[in-house]
C-alpha positions as CSV (number, residue, x, y, z in Angstrom):
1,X,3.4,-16.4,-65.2
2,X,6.8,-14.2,-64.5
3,X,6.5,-11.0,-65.0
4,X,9.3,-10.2,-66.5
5,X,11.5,-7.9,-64.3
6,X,14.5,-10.4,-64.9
7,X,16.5,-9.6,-67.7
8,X,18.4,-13.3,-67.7
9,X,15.4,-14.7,-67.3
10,X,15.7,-16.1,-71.2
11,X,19.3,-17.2,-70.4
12,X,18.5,-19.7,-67.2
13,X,15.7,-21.1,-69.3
14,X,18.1,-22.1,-71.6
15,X,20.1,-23.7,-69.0
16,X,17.6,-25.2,-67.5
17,X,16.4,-26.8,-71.0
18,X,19.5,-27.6,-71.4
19,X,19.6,-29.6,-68.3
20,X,16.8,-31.5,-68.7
21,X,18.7,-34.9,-69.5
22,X,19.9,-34.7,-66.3
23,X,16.6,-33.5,-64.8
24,X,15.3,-37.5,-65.9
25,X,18.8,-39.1,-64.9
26,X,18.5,-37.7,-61.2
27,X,14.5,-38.8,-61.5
28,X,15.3,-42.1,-62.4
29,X,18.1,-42.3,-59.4
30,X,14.8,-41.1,-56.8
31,X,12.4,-43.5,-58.2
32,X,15.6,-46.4,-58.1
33,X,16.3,-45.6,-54.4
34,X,12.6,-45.1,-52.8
35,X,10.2,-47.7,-51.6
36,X,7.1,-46.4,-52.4
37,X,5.1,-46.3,-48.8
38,X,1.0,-45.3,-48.6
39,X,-0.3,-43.6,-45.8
40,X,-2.5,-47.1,-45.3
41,X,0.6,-49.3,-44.9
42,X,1.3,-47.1,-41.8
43,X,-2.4,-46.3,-40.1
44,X,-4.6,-49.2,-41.8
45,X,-8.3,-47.4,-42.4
46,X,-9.8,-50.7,-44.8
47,X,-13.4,-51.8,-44.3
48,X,-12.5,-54.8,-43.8
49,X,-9.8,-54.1,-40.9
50,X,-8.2,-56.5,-38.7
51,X,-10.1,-58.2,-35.7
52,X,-7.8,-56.1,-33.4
53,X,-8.1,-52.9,-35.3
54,X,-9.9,-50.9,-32.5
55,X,-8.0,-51.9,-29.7
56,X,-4.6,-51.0,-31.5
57,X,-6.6,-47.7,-31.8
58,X,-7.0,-47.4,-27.9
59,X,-3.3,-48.4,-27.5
60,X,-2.1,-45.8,-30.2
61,X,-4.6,-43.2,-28.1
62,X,-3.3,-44.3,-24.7
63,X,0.7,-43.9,-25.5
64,X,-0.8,-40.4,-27.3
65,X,-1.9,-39.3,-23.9
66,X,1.7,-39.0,-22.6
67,X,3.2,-36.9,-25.7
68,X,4.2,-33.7,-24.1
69,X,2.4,-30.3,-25.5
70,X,6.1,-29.5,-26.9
71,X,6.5,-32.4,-29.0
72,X,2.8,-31.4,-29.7
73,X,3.0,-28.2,-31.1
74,X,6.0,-29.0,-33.4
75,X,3.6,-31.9,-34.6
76,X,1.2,-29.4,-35.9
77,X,3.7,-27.3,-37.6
78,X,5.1,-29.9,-39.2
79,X,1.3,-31.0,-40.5
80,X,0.7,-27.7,-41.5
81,X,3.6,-27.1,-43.0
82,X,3.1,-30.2,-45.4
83,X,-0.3,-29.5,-46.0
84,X,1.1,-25.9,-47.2
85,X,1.7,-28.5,-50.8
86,X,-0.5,-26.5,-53.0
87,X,2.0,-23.2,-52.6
88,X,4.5,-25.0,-53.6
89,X,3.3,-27.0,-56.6
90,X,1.8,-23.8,-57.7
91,X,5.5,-22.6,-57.3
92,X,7.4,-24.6,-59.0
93,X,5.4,-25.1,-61.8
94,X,5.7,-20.9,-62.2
95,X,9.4,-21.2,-62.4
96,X,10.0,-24.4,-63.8
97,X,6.8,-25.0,-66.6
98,X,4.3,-27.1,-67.2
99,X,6.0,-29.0,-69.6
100,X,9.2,-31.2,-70.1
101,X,10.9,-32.9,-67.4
102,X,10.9,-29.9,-64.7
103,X,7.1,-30.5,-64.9
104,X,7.1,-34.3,-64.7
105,X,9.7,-33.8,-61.5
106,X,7.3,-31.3,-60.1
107,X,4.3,-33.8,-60.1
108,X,6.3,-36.4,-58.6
109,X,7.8,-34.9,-55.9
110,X,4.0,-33.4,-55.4
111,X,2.2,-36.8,-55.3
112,X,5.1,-37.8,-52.8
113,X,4.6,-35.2,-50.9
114,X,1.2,-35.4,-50.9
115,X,1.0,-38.1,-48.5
116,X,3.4,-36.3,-45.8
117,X,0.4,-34.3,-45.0
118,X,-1.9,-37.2,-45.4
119,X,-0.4,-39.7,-43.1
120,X,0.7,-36.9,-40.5
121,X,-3.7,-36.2,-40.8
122,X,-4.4,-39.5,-40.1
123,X,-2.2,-39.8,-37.3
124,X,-3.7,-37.0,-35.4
125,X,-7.0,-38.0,-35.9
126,X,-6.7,-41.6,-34.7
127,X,-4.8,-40.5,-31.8
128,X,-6.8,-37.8,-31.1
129,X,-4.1,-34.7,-30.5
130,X,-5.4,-31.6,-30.9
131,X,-8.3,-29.7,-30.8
132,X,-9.2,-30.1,-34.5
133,X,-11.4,-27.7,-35.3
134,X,-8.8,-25.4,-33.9
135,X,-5.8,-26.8,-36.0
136,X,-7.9,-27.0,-39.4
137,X,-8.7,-23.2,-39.3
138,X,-5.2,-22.2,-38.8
139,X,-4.9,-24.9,-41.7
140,X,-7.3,-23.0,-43.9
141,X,-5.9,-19.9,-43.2
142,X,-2.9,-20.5,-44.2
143,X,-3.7,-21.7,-47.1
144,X,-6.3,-18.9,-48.1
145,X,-2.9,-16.0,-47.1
146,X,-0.8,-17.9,-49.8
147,X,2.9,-18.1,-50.6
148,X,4.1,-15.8,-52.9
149,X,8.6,-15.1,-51.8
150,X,10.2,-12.4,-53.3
151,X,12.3,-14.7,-55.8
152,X,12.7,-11.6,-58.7
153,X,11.3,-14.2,-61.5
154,X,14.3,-15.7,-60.9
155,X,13.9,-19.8,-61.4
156,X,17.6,-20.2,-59.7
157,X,16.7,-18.9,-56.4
158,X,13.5,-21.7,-56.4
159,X,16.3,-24.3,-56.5
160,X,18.6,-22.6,-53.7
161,X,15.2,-22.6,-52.0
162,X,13.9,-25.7,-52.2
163,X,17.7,-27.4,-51.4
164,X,17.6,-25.6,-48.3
165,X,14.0,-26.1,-47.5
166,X,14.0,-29.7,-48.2
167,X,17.0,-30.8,-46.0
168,X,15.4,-28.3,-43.1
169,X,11.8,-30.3,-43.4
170,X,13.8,-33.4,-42.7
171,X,15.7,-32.2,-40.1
172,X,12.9,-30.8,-38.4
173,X,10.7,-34.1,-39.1
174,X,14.0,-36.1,-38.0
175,X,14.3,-34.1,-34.3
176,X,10.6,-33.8,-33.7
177,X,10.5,-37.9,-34.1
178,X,13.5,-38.1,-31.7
179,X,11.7,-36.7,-29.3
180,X,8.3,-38.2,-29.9
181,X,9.5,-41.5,-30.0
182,X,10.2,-41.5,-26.1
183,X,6.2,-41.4,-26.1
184,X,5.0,-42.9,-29.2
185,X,7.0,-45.1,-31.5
186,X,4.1,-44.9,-34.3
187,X,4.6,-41.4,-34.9
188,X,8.1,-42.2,-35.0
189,X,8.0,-44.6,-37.6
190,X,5.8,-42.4,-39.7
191,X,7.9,-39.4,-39.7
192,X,11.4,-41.6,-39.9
193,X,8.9,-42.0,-43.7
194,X,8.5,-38.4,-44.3
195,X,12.1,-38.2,-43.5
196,X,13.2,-40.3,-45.8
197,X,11.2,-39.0,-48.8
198,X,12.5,-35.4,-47.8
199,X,16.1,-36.5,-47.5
200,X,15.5,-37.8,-51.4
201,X,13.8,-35.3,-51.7
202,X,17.1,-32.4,-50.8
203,X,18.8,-35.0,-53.1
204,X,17.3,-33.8,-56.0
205,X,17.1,-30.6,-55.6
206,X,20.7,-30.4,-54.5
207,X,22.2,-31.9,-57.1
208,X,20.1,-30.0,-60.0
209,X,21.2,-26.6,-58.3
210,X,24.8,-27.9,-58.5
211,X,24.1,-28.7,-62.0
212,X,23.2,-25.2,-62.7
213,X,26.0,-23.9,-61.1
214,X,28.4,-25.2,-63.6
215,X,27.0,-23.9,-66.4
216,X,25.5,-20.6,-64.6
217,X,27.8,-20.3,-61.9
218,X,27.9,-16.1,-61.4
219,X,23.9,-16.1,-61.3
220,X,23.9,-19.2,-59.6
221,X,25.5,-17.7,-56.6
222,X,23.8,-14.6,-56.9
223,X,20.2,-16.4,-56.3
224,X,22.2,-18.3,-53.5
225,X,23.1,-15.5,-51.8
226,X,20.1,-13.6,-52.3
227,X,18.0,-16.9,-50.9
228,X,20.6,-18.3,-48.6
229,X,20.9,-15.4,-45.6
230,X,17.2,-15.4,-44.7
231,X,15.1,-18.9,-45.3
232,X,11.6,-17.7,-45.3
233,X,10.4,-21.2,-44.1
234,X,6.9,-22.7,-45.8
235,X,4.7,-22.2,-43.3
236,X,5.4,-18.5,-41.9
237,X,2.2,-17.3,-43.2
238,X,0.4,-19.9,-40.5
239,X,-1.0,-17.9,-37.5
240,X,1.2,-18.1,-34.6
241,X,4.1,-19.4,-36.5
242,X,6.6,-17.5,-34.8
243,X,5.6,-19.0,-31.2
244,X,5.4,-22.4,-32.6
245,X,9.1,-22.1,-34.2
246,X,10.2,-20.8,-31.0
247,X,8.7,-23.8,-29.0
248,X,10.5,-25.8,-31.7
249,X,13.9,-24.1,-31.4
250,X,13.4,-25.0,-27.4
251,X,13.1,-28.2,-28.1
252,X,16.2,-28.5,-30.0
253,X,14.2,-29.7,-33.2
254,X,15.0,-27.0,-35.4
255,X,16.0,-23.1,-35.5
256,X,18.9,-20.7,-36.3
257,X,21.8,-23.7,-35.0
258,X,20.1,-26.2,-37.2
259,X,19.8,-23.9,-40.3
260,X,23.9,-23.0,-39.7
261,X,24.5,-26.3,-40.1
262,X,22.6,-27.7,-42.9
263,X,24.1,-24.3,-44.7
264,X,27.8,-25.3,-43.4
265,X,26.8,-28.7,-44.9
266,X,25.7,-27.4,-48.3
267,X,28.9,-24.9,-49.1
268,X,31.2,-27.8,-48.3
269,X,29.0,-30.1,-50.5
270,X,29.0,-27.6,-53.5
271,X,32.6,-26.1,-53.1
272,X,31.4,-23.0,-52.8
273,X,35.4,-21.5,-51.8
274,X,36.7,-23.3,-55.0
275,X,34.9,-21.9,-57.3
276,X,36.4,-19.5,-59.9
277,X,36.6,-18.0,-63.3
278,X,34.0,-15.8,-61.7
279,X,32.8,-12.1,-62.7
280,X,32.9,-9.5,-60.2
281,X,29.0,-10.1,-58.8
282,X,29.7,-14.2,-58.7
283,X,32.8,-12.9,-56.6
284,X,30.3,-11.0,-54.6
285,X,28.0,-13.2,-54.3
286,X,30.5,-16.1,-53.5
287,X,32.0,-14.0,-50.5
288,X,28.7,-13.6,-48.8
289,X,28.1,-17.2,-49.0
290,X,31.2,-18.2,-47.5
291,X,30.8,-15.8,-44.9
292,X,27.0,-16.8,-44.3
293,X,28.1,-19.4,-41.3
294,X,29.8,-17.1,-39.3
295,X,26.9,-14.8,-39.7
296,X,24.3,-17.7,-38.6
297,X,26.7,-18.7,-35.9
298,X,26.2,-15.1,-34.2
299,X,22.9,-14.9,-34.8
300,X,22.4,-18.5,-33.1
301,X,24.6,-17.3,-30.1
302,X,22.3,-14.2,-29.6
303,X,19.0,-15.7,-29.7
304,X,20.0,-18.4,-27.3
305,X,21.6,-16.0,-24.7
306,X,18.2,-13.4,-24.8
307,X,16.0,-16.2,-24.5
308,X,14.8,-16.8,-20.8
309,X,12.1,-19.2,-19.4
310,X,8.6,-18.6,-21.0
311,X,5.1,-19.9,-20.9
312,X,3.4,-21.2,-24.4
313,X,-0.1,-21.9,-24.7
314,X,-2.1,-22.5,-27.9
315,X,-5.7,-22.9,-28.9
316,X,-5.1,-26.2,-30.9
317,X,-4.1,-27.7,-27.9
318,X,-6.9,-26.1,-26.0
319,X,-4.9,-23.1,-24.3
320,X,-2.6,-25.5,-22.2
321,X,-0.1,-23.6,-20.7
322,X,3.3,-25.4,-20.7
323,X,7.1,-23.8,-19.8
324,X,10.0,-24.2,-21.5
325,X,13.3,-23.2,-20.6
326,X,15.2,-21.0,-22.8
327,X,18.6,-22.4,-24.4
């Protein structure tokens, strides 16, 4: 439960009660634009399989083979990431209830997201990527270390959050199948899926934070701009997440120029600049958004110009050692 240190906690749940109609009108749009997809319809695993089954297997192994140790690694952080779900259900359902139609979106967006992890599993199994003892310990340690952000009991700042987080999951899933697709159209096709769902997914979440920023606006910023400036991404509890992020930003599948842009896309998508009637901390609050993408821009610039050539090795692909340059 909360704990009480926010004194407008009793005021957003109102809103958000409030806002529940359009809670089930935004869930009915999801369900009306998905096509429900099971991990099996992309990696069959029936007992009664196909007479080809096994050598599709060895074909899927062989084109696995050639998949750099780059495109590797951000393949495990995206699993991992995804298979972080139980922080996040836990989360939601803290903020948002157990009851009403917060609670019914929070158990359908978890049973879709469910089989990210799932199909992302299989994958790596049939193809045989990693070192899997390796990759499930760092799994189960990431789960045991938990997820607990410093939101202030504050339900608004879950929805900044998750609208970040949810469009920089699918841009990192989009990138990392970019590249992976020059080696393995598969696991292309299977995370242009998760992609999909997570696009629908930012959708949502979007659009039900906009939602509370008409009727909340001054708080609504404030959890903006208390969320916005530093994205603590699921998964920064794993062990060795910083490498692996950094082997991601390499790769030019996601890292500070990414997160500026999604942001830039975000305050133009909510009007952040045309906001008004506001007291003096939505004011605030609106001024450090809008300067937020100048501040990510510089912070973009300087990581790319200190970073030089480096080696990466990881135990989950059994201590490789691979270069990448530094841009």
């Amino acid at each position: 439960m909360l704990n009480g240190i926010n004194p407008d906690l009793p005021a957003q749940r109102e809103v958000l009660q409030s806002l529940e109609p359009t809670v089930r009108e935004l869930m009915q749009k999801h369900r009306d634009s998905r096509k429900l997809w099971m991990p099996s319809d992309l990696l069959p695993a029936d007992e009664q399989s196909e007479p080809n089954h096994e050598e599709e297997l060895r074909a899927l192994r062989e084109r696995a083979r050639g998949l750099p140790d780059g495109v590797r690694v951000a393949i495990a952080l995206n699993l991992l990431t995804e298979e972080g779900l139980p922080h996040f259900h836990r989360l939601v359902a803290v903020y948002m209830g157990h009851d009403g139609a917060w609670a019914e979106w929070n158990n359908l967006w978890t049973a879709e997201e469910d089989r990210h992890g799932c199909v992302l599993r299989d994958y790596v199994r049939d193809a045989r990527v990693f070192n899997m003892k390796a990759l499930e310990e760092m799994q189960f340690q990431y789960i045991e270390s938990g997820f607990n952000p410093d939101w202030k009991d504050d339900p608004y700042r879950l929805l900044a959050y998750t609208s970040l987080q949810e469009k920089a999951t699918q841009t990192s899933h989009a990138n990392a199948g970019r590249l992976a697709g020059n080696y393995e159209p598969k696991l292309q096709k299977i995370l242009a899926h998760i992609c999909a769902d997570e696009s629908r997914h930012y959708v949502f979440y979007r659009d039900s934070f906009s939602a509370v920023m008409k009727l909340d606006s001054n708080r609504a910023l404030h959890a903006l701009a208390a969320v916005a400036p530093a994205l603590a991404m699921p998964g920064h509890n794993i062990a060795g997440f910083a490498q692996m992020s950094e082997v991601e930003r390499r790769a030019g599948i996601y890292g500070p120029r990414e997160y500026l842009r999604l942001v830039e896309d975000l305050v133009k998508h909510w009007a952040i600049d045309k906001m008004d009637g506001l007291s003096a901390m939505g004011r605030a609050a609106q001024d450090k958004v809008m300067q937020l993408p100048k501040r990510l821009s510089r912070m973009a610039d300087y990581v790319e110009s200190k970073a030089h050539s480096r080696s990466f090795s990881f135990e989950f692909i059994y201590q490789r050692a691979f270069e990448m340059a530094g841009g």
